[in-house]
Backbone as a chain_set.jsonl record, in Angstrom:
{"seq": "XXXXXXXXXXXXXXXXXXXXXXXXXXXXXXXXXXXXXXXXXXXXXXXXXXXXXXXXXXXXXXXXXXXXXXX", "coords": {"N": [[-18.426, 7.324, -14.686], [-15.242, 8.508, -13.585], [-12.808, 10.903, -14.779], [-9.85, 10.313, -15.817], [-6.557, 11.736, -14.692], [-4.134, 12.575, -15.795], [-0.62, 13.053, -14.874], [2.154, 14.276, -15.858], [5.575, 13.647, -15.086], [8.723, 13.862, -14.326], [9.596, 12.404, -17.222], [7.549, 10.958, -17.601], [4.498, 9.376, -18.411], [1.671, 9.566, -15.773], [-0.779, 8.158, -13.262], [-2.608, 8.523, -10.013], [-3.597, 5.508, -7.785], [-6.325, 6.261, -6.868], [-7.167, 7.823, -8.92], [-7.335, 5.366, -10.856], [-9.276, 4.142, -9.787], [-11.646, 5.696, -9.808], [-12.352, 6.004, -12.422], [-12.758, 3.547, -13.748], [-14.507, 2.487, -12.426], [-14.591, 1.176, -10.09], [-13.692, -0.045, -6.187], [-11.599, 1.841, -4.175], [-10.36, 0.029, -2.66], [-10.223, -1.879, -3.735], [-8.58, -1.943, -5.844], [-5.92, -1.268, -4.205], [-5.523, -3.654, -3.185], [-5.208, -4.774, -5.782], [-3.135, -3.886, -6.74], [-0.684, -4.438, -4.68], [-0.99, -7.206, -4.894], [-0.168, -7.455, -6.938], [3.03, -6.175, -6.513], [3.794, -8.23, -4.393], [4.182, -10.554, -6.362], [5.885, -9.686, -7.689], [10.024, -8.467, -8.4], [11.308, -7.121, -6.16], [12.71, -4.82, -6.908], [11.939, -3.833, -9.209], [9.098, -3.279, -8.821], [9.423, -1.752, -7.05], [10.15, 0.648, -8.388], [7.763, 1.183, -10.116], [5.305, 1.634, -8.647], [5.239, 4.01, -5.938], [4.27, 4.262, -2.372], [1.88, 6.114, -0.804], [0.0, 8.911, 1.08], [-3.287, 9.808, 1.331], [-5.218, 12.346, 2.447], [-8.549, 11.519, 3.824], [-12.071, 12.96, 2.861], [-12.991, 13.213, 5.275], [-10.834, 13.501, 6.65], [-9.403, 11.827, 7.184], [-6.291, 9.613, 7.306], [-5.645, 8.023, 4.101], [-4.195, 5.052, 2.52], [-2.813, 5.036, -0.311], [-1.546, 4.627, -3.938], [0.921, 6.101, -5.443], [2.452, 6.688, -8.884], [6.555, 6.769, -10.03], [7.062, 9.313, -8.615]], "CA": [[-16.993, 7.166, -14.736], [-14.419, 9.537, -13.693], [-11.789, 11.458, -16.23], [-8.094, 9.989, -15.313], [-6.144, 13.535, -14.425], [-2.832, 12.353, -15.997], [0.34, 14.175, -14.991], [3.755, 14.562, -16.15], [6.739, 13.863, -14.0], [10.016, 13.412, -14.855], [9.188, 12.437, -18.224], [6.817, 9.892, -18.052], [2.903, 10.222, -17.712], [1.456, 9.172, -14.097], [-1.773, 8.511, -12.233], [-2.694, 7.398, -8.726], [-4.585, 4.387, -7.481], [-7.74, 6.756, -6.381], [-8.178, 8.204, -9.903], [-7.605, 4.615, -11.246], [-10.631, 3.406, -8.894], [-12.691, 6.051, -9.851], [-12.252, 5.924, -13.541], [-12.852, 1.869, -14.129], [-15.935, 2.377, -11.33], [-14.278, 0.18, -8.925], [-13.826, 0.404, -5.025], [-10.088, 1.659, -4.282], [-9.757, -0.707, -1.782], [-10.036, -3.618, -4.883], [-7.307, -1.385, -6.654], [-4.78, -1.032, -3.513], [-5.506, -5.058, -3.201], [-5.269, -6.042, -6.784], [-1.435, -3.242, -6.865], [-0.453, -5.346, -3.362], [-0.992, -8.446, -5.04], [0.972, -7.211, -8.252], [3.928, -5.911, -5.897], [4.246, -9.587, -4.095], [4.408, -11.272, -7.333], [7.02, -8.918, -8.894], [10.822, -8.523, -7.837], [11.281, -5.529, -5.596], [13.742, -3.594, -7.818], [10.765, -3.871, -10.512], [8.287, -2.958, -8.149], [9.706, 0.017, -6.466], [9.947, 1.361, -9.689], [6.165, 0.976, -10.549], [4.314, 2.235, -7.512], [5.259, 4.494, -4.354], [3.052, 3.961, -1.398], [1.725, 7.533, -0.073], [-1.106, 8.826, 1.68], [-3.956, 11.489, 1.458], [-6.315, 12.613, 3.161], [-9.938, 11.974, 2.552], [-12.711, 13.967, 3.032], [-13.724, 13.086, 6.759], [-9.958, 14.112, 7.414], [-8.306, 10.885, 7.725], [-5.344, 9.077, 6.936], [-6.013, 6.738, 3.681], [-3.162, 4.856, 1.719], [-2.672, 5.411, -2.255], [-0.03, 4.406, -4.725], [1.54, 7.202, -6.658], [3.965, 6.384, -10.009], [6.829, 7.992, -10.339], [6.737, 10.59, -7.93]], "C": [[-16.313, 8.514, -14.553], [-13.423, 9.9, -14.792], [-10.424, 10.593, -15.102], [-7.599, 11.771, -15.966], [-4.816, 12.875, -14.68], [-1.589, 13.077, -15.939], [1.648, 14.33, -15.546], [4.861, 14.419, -14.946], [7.855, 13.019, -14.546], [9.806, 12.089, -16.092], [8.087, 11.093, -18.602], [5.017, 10.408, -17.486], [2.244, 9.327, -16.454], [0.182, 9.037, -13.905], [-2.16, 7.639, -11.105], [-3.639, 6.065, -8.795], [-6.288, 5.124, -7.696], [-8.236, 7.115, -8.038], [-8.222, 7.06, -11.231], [-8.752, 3.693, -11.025], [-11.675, 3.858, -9.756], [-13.033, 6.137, -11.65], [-12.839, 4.403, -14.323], [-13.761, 2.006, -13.024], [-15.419, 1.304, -10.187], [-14.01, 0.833, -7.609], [-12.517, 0.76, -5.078], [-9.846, 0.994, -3.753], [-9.567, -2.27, -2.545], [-8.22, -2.604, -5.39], [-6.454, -1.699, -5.812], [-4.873, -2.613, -3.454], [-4.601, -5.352, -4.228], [-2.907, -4.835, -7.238], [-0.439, -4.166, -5.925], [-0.302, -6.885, -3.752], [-0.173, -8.589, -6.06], [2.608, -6.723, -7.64], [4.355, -7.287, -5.335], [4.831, -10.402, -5.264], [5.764, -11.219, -8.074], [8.139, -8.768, -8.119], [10.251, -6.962, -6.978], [12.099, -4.284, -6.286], [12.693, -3.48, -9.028], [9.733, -2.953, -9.743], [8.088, -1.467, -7.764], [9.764, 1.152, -7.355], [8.67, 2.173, -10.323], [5.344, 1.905, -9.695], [5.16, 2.489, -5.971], [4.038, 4.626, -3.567], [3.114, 5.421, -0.6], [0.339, 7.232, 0.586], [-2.31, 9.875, 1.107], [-4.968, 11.413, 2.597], [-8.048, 12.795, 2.932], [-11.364, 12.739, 3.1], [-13.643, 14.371, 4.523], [-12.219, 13.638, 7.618], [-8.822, 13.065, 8.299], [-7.532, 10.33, 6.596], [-5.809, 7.889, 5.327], [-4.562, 6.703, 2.495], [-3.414, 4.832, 0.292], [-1.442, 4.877, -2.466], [-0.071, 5.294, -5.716], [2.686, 6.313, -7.678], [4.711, 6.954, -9.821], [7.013, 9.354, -9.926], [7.643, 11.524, -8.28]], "O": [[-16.663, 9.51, -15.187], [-13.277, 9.098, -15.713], [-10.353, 10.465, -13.879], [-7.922, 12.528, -16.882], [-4.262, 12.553, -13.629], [-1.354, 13.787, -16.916], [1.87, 15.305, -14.828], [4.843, 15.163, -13.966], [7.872, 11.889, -15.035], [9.884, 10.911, -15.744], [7.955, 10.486, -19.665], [4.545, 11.233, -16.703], [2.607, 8.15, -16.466], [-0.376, 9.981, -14.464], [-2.11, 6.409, -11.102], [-4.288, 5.728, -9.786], [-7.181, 4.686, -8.421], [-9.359, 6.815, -8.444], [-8.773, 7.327, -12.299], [-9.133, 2.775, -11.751], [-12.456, 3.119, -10.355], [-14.203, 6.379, -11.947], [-13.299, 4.413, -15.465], [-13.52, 0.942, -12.453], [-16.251, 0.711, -9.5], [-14.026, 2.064, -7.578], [-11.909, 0.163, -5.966], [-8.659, 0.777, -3.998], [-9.047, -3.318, -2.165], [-7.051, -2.879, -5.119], [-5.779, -2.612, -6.287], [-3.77, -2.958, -3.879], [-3.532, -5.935, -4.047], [-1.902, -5.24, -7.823], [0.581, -4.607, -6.456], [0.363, -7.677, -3.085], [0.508, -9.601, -6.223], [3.49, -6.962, -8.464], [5.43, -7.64, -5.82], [5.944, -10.907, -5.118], [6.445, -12.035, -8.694], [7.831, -8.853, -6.93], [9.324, -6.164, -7.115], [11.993, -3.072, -6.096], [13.098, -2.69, -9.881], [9.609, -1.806, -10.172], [7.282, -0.555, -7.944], [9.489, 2.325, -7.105], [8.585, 3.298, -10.814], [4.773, 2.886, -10.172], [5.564, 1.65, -5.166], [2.964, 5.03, -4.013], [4.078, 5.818, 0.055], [-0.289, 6.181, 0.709], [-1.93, 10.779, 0.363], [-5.315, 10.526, 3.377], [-8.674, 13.638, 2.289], [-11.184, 13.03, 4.283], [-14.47, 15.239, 4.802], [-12.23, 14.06, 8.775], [-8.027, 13.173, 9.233], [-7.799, 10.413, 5.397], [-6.359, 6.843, 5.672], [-4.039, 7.634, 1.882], [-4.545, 4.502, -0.066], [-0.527, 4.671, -1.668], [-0.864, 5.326, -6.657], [3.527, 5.504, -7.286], [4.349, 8.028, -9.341], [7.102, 10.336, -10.663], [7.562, 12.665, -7.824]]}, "num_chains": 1, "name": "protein.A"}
C-alpha cells in the first residue's frame, strides 16, 4: 500500500485519484470509473465542487487523466 500525500489548499485537506488508487491497491482506471460514475449520479453544482478533471504525465511521457479536489 501506498502513503496518501495529503495537501492543504485553501483550507481544506486534498488528494488525487492516482494516490487514492495507489493507497487502497486498486487500478486508477477503477478509481477514474468508480469518480465518473459518482459525477453522473450527482448534480453538477455538487460535483464541480468535489473533483476537477486534470492531467499528468506518466512515466512513459504521456498524457493520463486524474481528478484533483479543490485545486
Amino acid at each position: 500500500m501506498h502513503e496518501i500525500i495529503l495537501t492543504q489548499s485553501h483550507d481544506h485537506v486534498t488528494a488525487d485519484s492516482l494516490m487514492i488508487a495507489g493507497h487502497f491497491g486498486k487500478q486508477h482506471k477503477h478509481v477514474i470509473d468508480a469518480i465518473e460514475n459518482l459525477i453522473a449520479q450527482t448534480s453538477a453544482e455538487i460535483s464541480a465542487n468535489l473533483f476537477i478533471e486534470s492531467s499528468y504525465l506518466d512515466s512513459y511521457g504521456r498524457s493520463q487523466e486524474i481528478y484533483r479536489d479543490w485545486e
